[in-house]
C-alpha positions as CSV (number, residue, x, y, z in Angstrom):
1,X,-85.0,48.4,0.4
2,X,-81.1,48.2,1.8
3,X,-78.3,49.1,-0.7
4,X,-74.6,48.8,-0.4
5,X,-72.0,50.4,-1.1
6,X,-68.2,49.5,-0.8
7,X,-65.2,52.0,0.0
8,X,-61.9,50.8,-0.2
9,X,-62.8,47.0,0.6
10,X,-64.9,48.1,3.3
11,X,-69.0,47.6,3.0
12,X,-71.4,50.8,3.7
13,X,-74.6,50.2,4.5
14,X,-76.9,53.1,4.6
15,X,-80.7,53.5,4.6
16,X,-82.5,54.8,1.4
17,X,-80.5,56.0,-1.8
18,X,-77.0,55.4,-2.8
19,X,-74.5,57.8,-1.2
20,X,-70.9,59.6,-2.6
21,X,-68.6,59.5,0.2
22,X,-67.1,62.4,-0.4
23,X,-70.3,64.6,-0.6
24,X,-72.6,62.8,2.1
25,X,-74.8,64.9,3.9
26,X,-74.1,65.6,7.2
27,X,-77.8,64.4,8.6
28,X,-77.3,61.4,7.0
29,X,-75.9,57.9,8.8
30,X,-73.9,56.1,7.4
31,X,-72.4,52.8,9.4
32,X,-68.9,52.6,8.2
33,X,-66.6,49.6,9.8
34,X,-68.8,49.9,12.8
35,X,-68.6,53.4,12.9
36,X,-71.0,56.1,12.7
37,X,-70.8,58.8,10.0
38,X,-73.3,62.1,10.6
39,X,-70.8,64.7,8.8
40,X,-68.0,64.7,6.2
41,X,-65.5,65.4,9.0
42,X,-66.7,61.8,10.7
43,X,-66.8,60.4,7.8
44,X,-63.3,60.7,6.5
45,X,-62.0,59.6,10.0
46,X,-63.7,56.4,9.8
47,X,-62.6,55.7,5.7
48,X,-58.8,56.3,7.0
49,X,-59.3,54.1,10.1
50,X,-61.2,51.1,8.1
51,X,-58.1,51.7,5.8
52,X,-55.5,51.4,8.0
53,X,-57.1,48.1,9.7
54,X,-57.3,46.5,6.3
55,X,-53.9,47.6,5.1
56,X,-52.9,46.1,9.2
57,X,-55.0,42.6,8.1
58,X,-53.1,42.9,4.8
59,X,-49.8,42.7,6.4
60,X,-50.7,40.2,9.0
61,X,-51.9,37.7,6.4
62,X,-48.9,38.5,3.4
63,X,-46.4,40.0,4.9
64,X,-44.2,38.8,2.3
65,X,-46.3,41.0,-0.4
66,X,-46.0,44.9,1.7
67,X,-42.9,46.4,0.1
68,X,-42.3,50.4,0.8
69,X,-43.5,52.2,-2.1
70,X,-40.5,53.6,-4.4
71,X,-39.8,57.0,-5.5
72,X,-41.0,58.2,-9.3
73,X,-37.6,57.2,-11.3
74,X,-36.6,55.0,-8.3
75,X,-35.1,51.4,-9.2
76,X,-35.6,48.6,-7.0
77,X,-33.3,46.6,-4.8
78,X,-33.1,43.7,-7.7
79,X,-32.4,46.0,-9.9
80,X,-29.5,47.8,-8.5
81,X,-28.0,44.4,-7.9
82,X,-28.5,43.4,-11.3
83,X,-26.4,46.4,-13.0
84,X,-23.8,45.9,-10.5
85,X,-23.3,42.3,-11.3
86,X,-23.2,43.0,-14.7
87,X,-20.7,45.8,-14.6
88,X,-18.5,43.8,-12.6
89,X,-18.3,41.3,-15.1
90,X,-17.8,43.7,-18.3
91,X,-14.9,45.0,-16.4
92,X,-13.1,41.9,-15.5
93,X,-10.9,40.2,-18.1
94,X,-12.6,37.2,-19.6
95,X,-10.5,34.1,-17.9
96,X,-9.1,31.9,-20.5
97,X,-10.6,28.3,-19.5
98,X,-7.7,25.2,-19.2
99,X,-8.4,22.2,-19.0
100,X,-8.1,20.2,-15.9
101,X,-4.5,18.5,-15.6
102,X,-4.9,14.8,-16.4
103,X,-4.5,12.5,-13.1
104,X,-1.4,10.1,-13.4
105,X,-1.8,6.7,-14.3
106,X,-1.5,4.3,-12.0
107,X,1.9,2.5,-11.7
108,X,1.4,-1.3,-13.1
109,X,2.3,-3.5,-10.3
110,X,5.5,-5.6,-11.2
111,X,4.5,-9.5,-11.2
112,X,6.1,-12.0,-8.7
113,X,8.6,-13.3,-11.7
114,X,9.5,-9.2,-12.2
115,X,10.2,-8.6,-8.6
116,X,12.4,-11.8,-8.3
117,X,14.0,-11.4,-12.0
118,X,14.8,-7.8,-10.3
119,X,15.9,-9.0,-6.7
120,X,18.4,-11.8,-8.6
121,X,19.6,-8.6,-10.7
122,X,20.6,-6.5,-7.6
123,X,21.6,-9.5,-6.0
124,X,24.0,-10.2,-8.7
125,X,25.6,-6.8,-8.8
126,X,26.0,-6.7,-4.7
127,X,27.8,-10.0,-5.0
128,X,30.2,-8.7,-8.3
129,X,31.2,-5.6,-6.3
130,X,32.5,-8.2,-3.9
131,X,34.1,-9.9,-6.0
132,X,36.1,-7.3,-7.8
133,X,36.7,-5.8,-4.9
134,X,38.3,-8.7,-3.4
135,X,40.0,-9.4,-6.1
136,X,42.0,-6.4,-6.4
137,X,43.5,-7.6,-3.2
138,X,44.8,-10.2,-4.7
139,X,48.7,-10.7,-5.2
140,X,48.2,-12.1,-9.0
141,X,51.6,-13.1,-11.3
142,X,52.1,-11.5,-14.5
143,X,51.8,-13.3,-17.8
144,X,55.2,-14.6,-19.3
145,X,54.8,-13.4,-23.1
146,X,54.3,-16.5,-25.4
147,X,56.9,-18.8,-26.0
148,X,59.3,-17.6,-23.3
149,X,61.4,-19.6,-21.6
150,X,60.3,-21.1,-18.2
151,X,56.5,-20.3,-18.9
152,X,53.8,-23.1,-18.8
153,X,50.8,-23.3,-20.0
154,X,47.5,-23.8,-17.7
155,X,43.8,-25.0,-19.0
156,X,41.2,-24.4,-16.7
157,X,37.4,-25.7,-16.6
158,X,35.2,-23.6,-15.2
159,X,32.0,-24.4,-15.3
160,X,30.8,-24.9,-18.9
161,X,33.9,-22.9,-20.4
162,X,37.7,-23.6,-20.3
163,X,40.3,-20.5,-21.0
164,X,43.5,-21.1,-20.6
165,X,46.7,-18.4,-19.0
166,X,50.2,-18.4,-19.0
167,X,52.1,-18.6,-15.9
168,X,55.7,-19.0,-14.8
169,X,56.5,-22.4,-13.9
170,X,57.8,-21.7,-10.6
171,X,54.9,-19.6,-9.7
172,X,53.3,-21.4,-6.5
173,X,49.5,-23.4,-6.7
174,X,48.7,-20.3,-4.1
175,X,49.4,-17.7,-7.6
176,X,47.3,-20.3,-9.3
177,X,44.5,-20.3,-7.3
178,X,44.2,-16.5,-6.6
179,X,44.0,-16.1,-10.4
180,X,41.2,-18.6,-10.0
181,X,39.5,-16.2,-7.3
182,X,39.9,-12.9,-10.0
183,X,38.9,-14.7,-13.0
184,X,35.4,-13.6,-14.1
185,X,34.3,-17.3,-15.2
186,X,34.6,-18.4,-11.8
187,X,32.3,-16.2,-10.6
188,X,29.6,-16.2,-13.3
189,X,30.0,-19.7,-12.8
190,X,30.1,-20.5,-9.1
191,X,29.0,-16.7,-7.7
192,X,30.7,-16.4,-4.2
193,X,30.5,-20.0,-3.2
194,X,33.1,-21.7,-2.1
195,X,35.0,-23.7,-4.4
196,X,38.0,-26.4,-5.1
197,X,40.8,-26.9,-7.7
198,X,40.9,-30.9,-9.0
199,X,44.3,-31.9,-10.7
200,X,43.3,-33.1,-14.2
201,X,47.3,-33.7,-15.0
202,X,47.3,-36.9,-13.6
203,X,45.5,-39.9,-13.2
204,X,43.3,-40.1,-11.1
205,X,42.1,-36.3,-10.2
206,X,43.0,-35.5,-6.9
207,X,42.2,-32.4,-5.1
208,X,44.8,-29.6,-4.5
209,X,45.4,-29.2,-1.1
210,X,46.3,-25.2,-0.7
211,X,46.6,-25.2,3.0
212,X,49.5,-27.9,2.8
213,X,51.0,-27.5,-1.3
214,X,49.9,-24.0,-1.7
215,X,53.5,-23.0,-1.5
216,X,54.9,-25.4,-3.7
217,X,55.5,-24.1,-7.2
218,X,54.1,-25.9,-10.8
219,X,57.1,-27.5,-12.2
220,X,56.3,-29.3,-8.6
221,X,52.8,-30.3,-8.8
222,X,54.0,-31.6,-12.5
223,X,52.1,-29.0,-14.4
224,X,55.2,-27.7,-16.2
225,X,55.5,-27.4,-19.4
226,X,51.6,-27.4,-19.2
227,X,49.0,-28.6,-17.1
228,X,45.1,-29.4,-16.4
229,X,42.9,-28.0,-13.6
230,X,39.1,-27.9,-13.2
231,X,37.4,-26.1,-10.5
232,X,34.4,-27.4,-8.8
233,X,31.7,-26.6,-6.0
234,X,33.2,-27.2,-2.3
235,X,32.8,-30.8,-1.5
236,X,31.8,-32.3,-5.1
237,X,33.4,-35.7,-6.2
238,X,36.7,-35.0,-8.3
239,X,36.0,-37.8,-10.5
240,X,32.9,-35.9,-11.5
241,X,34.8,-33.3,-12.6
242,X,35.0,-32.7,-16.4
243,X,38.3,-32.0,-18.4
244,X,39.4,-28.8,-20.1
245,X,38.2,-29.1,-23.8
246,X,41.2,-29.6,-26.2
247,X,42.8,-26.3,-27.5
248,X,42.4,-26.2,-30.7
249,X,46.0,-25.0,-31.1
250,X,46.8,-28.8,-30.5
251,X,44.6,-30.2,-32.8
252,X,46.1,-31.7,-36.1
């Protein structure tokens, strides 16, 4: 009958009884990894070579799984890195955590009735700079004080409104019309178009010429002690003008 017996992974066969390794005689065979054993000395040449070519398949097949062995006391790789991690952290400040800044909102984009109400706006102040500073040269009379002898009063319509100025009756139609060209109404009223001065004195309204009576004073033109002008658009019929309103300094 055969038995078996197994060192370190590796089957012995032998013939008869069961055999130590350790104590096996030395006229006994013993096939070990396809070696034969007659003598202790043989025998613990072929354990340590069957061992090594296991421990060789071993590392073949997972190499993954052969580490070195470590030292008694000796701490592993992992280990090490572990601590060091973990004393970095207890000796760094703990980082106060801020929130993340808020992205600006978007800018609303202005509708088409914004952007023109806006473009009329910028419009209107380009065109008042104009104006004022055209007007300053202007050659403008002063205003008699009320009541003072040779002064006239003048009612103008501009537009919807009518104010009214004192001038000095032998003032020219050309001092007239450049207080015309300064006066505020005129330009809320007609902007920096071109406009025209109808003679509401008389009947029927006629036109003031400046080019040919711009030199020719008030008491001329008949608008001495007072007189009536409306201003216009360029071009517009003078009998569509309206009249100054009434002063109500007149009224009974």
């Amino acid at each position: 009958m055969r038995q078996s017996a197994v060192v370190t992974g590796v089957p012995v066969s032998s013939q008869g009884a069961s055999h130590v390794v350790a104590g096996v005689p030395s006229r006994t065979t013993a096939r070990i990894g396809g070696v034969d054993a007659f003598n202790d000395t043989q025998m613990a040449r072929a354990i340590a070579e069957s061992q090594r070519a296991a421990q060789s398949s071993q590392h073949q097949t997972h190499p993954q799984q052969i580490r070195p062995p470590q030292a008694s006391g000796e701490e592993s790789f992992e280990e090490q890195m572990r601590r060091a991690i973990e004393e970095s952290q207890r000796a760094q400040p703990a980082q106060p955590v801020t929130a993340a800044p808020h992205p600006p909102a978007p800018r609303a984009v202005d509708s088409f009735d914004e952007q023109m109400r806006r473009a009329m706006e910028e419009s209107q102040k380009t065109a008042l700079y104009d104006f004022e500073r055209r007007a300053q040269t202007l050659k403008v009379p002063s205003e008699p004080a009320d009541g003072e002898a040779g002064s006239a009063w003048l009612f103008f319509r501009i537009g919807e409104v009518t104010i009214k100025r004192r001038f000095w009756s032998d003032n020219s139609m050309n001092d007239v019309y450049n207080y015309l060209q300064c006066s505020r109404a005129t330009f809320e009223a007609f902007g920096a178009d071109e406009v025209q001065v109808v003679n509401m004195t008389t009947y029927p309204p006629s036109i003031i010429d400046f080019k040919r009576d711009g030199g020719r004073t008030l008491q001329a033109h008949e608008l001495w002690p007072s007189g009536r002008l409306a201003v216009q658009s360029q071009g517009d019929d003078p009998e569509s003008a309206l009249p100054p309103a009434p002063d109500p300094a007149y009224l009974n």
